[in-house]
C-alpha positions as CSV (number, residue, x, y, z in Angstrom):
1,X,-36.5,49.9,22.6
2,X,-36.2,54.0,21.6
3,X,-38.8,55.4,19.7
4,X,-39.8,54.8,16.2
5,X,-40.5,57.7,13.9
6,X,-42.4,54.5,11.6
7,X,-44.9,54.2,14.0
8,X,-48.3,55.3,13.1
9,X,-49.8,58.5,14.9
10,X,-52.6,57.0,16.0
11,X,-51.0,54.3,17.8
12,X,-48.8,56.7,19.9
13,X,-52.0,58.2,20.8
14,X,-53.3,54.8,21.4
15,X,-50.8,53.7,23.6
16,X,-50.3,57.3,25.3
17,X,-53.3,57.9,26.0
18,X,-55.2,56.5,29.2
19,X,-59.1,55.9,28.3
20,X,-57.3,53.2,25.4
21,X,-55.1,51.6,28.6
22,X,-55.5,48.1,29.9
23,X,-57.8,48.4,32.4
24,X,-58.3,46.5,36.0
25,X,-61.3,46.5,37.5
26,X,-61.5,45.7,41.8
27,X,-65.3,44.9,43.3
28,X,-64.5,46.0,46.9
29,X,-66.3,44.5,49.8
30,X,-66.6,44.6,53.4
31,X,-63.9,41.7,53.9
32,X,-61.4,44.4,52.5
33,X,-62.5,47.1,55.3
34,X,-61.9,44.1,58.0
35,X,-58.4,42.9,57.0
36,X,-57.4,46.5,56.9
37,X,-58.3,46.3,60.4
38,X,-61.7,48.3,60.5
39,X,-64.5,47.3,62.6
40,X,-66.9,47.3,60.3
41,X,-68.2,43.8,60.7
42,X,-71.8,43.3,61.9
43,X,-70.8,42.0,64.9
44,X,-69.6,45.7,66.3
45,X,-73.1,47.1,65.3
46,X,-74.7,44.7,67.7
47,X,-72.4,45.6,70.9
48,X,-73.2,49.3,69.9
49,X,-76.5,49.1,69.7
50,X,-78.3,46.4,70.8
51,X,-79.7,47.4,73.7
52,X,-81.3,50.5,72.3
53,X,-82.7,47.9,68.9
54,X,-83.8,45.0,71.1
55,X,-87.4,46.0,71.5
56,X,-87.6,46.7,67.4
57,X,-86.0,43.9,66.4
58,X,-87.8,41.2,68.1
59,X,-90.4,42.2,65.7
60,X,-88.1,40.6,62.9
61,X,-88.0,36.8,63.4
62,X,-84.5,36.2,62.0
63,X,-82.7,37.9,64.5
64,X,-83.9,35.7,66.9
65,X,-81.4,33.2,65.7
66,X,-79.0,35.3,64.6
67,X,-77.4,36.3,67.7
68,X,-74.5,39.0,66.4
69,X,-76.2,40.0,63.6
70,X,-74.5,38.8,61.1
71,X,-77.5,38.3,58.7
72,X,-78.4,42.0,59.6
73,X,-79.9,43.1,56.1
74,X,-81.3,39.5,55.0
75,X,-83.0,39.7,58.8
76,X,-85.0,43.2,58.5
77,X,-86.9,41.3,54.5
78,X,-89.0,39.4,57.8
79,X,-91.1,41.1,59.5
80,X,-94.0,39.6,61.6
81,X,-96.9,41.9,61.3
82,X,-99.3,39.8,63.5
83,X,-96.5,39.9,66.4
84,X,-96.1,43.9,66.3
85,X,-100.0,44.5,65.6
86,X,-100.8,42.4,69.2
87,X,-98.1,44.0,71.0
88,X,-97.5,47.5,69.8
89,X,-101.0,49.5,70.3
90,X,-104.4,48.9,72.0
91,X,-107.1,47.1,69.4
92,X,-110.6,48.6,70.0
93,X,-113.2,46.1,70.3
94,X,-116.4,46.5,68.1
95,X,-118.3,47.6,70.9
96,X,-115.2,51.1,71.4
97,X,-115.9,51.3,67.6
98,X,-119.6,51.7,67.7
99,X,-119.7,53.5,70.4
100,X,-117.0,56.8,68.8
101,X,-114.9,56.1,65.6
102,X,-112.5,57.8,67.6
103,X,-111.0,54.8,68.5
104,X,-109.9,53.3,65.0
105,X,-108.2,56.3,64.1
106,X,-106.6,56.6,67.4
107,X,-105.4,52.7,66.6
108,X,-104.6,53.9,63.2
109,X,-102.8,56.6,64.2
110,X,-100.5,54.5,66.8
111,X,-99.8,52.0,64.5
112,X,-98.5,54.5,62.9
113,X,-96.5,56.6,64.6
114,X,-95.0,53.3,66.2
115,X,-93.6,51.9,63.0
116,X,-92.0,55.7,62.1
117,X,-90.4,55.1,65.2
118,X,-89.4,51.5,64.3
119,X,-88.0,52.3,60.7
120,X,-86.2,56.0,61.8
121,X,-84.4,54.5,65.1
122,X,-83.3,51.5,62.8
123,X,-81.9,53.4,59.8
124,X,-80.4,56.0,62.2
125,X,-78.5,54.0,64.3
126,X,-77.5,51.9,61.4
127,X,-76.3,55.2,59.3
128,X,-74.8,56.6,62.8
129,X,-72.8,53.6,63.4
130,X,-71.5,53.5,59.9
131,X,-70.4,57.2,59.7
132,X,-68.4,56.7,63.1
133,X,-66.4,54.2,61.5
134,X,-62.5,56.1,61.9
135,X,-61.0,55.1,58.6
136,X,-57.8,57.2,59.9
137,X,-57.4,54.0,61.9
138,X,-57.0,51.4,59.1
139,X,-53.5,49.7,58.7
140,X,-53.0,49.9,55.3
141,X,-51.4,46.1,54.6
142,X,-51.0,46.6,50.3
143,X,-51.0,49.0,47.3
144,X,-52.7,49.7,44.1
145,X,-50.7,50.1,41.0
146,X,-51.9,53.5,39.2
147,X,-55.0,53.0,37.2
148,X,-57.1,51.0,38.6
149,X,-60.9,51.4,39.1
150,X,-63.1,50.3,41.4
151,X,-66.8,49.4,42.2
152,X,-67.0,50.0,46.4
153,X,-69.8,48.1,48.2
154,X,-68.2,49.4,51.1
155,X,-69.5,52.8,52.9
156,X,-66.2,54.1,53.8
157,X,-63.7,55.9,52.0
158,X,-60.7,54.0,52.7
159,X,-59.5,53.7,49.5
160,X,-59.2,57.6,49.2
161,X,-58.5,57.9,52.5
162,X,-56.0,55.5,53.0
163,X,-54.7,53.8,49.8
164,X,-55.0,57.6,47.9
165,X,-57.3,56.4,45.5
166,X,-58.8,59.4,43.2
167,X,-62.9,59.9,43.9
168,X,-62.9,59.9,40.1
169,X,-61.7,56.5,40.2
170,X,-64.3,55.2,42.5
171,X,-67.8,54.0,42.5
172,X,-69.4,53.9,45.9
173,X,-72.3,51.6,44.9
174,X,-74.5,52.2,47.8
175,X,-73.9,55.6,48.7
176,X,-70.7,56.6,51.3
177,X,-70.7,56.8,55.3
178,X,-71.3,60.6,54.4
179,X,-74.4,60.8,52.4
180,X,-77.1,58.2,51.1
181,X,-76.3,55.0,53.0
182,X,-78.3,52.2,51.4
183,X,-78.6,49.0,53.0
184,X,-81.9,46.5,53.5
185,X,-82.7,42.6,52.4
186,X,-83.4,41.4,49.1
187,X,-86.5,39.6,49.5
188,X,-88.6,39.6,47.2
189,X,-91.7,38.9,48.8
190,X,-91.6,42.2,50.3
191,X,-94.0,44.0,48.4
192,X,-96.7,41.8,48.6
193,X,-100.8,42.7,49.8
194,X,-100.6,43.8,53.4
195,X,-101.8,40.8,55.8
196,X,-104.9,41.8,56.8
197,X,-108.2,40.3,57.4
198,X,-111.1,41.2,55.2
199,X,-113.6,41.4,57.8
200,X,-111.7,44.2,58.9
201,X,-111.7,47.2,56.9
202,X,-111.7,49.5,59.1
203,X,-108.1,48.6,60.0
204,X,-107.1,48.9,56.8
205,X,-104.7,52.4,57.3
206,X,-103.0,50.6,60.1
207,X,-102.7,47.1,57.7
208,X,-101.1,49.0,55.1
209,X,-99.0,50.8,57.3
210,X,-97.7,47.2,58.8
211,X,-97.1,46.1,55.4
212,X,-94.7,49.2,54.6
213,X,-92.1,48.0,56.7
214,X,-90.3,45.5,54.7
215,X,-90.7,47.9,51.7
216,X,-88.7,50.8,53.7
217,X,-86.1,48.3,54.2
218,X,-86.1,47.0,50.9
219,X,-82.4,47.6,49.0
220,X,-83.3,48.5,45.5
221,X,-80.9,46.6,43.5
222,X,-82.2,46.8,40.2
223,X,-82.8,51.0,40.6
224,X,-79.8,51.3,41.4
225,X,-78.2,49.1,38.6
226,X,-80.1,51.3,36.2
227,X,-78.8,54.4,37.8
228,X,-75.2,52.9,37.3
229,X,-75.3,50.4,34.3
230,X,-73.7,53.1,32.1
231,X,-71.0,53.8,34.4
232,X,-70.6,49.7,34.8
233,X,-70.5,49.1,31.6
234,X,-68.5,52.4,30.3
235,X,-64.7,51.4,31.2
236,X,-62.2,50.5,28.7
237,X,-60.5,47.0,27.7
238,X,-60.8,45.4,31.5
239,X,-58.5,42.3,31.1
240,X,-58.6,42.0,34.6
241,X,-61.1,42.1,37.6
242,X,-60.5,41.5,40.9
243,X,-63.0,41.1,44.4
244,X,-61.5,41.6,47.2
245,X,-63.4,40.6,50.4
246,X,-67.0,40.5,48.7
247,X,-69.5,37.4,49.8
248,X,-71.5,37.9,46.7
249,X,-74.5,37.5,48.3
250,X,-77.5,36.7,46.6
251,X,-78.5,40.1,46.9
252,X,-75.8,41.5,44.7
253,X,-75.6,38.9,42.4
254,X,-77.0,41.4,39.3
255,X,-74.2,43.5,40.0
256,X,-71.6,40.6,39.3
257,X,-73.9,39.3,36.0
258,X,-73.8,42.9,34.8
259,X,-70.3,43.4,35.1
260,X,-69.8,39.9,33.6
261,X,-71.4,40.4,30.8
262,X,-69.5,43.8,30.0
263,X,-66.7,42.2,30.3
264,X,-66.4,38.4,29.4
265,X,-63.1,38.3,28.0
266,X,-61.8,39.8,31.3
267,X,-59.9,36.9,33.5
268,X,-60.8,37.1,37.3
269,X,-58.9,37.2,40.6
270,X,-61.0,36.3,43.4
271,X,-59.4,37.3,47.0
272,X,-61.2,36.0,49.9
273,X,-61.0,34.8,53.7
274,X,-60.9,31.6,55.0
275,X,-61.4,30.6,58.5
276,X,-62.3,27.2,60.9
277,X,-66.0,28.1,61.2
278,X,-66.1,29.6,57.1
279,X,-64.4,29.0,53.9
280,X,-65.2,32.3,52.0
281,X,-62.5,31.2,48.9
282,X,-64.3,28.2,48.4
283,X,-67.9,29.6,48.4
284,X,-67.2,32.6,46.5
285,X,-65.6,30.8,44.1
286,X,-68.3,28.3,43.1
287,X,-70.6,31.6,43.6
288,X,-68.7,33.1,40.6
289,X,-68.7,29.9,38.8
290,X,-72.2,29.2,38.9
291,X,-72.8,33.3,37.2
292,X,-71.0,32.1,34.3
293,X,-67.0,32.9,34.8
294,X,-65.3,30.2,33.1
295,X,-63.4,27.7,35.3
296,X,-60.3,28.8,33.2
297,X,-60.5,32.4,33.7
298,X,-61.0,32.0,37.8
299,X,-58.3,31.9,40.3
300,X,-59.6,32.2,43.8
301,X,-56.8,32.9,46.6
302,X,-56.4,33.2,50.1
303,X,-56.8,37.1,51.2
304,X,-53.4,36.9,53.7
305,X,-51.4,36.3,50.4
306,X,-52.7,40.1,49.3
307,X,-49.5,41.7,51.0
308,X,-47.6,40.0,48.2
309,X,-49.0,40.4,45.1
310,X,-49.6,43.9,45.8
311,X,-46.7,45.5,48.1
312,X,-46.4,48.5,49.7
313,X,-43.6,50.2,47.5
């Protein structure tokens, strides 16, 4: 159909212009990084560095089990202060304390140059690791159509890099592999009174110091949603929004129930992985479901189909 001079000015500038545009909305997660053939699963941070994180991490219970690190974040909201207090410095007895107060804040002092070391060898590896990521070495598998936006929970820039996506058009929710990485656990209980013993106050520095640690690896989620509501919030008619790889853990959950609520006419597309030992469709799906995306409005799939709904032109 030509154009028609009886069509209303504004409605050309409706339809021409691209803030008024249907818009599509793509929550990126680490799944998408993996199937593009990145190693940026967990499992390639523990070959790297486990050896030199051993004697940190046997301070955090969890990894005990977890053997790969595939529960690196939720791991570091556990920290056993007892274990690390026993084993990391010399304890004066009262009879060293009595006899020079030199002692406590030389325990003091230990305590707390040991955990600096702790947290700054932990984040630094963690943030080294992630910045050597080569995203030139991804196999790009699909393609965007023009317009999209997306929310990256991802640290690399593959979707510039690789899929030419415009900075503009991306929001790197956690910072990039280049500057402000932000990663940690969201436990809750992390803030709570330092586990010390009341009898004890001269210990107190080093207690408080102990109790630090889960803070420092504390992902603030609901800082950083307030940082980025606006921007969450701020995009056009989304019809569409589609997670591609996410595990919507717990974690991010206020991400998903902000976007959702922006957005509740919006019908979802939820790409995923699917594997003997996990069924990350299946789980993800009920995830969404139990946020509040109507059953009618949610179509989980099978991430290997990806190549085919989006081809590479």
């Amino acid at each position: 159909m030509g154009y028609s001079p009886n069509i209303p000015n504004f409605l050309i500038y409706i339809f021409n212009n691209r803030e008024f545009r249907l818009t599509t909305l793509v929550i990126v997660g680490n799944g998408f990084d993996i199937q593009n053939g990145l190693p940026t699963n967990y499992v390639y941070f523990y070959r790297k560095y486990n050896s030199q994180l051993y004697d940190h991490f046997v301070h955090f219970p969890g990894f005990s089990e977890d053997q790969e690190w595939s529960r690196f974040e939720e791991n570091l909201g556990l920290f056993d202060e007892d274990n690390f207090r026993e084993n990391a410095a010399w304890e004066p007895s009262m009879d060293d304390m009595i006899e020079s107060s030199k002692y406590v804040n030389g325990y003091n002092d230990e305590i707390s140059q040991k955990i600096d070391e702790l947290v700054g060898k932990i984040k630094n590896a963690f943030a080294t690791w992630i910045r050597g990521v080569d995203v030139k070495k991804a196999t790009k598998f699909m393609e965007f159509p023009k317009g999209f936006k997306f929310i990256n929970f991802n640290y690399t820039s593959t979707l510039q890099d690789v899929y030419s996506i415009p900075d503009e058009d991306v929001l790197h929710i956690h910072g990039k592999a280049t500057w402000n990485v932000i990663f940690g656990h969201g436990n809750k209980s992390s803030s709570v009174e330092p586990n010390h013993d009341d009898d004890e106050p001269w210990f107190e520095d080093a207690y408080q110091t102990l109790a630090s640690v889960t803070k420092e690896f504390h992902k603030p989620v609901n800082k950083i949603l307030d940082e980025h509501r606006e921007h969450l919030e701020k995009y056009c008619d989304v019809t569409k929004i589609v997670v591609l790889g996410h595990s919507i853990n717990d974690i991010d959950i206020p991400y998903f129930k902000c976007i959702l609520n922006a957005y509740p006419d919006a019908v979802w597309r939820n790409w995923n992985h699917k594997s003997a030992e996990n069924d990350g469709i299946s789980d993800t799906h009920d995830k969404l479901l139990s946020l509040g995306v109507p059953r009618e409005k949610l179509c989980s799939l099978s991430s290997k189909k990806l190549r085919r709904a989006y081809p590479i032109s």
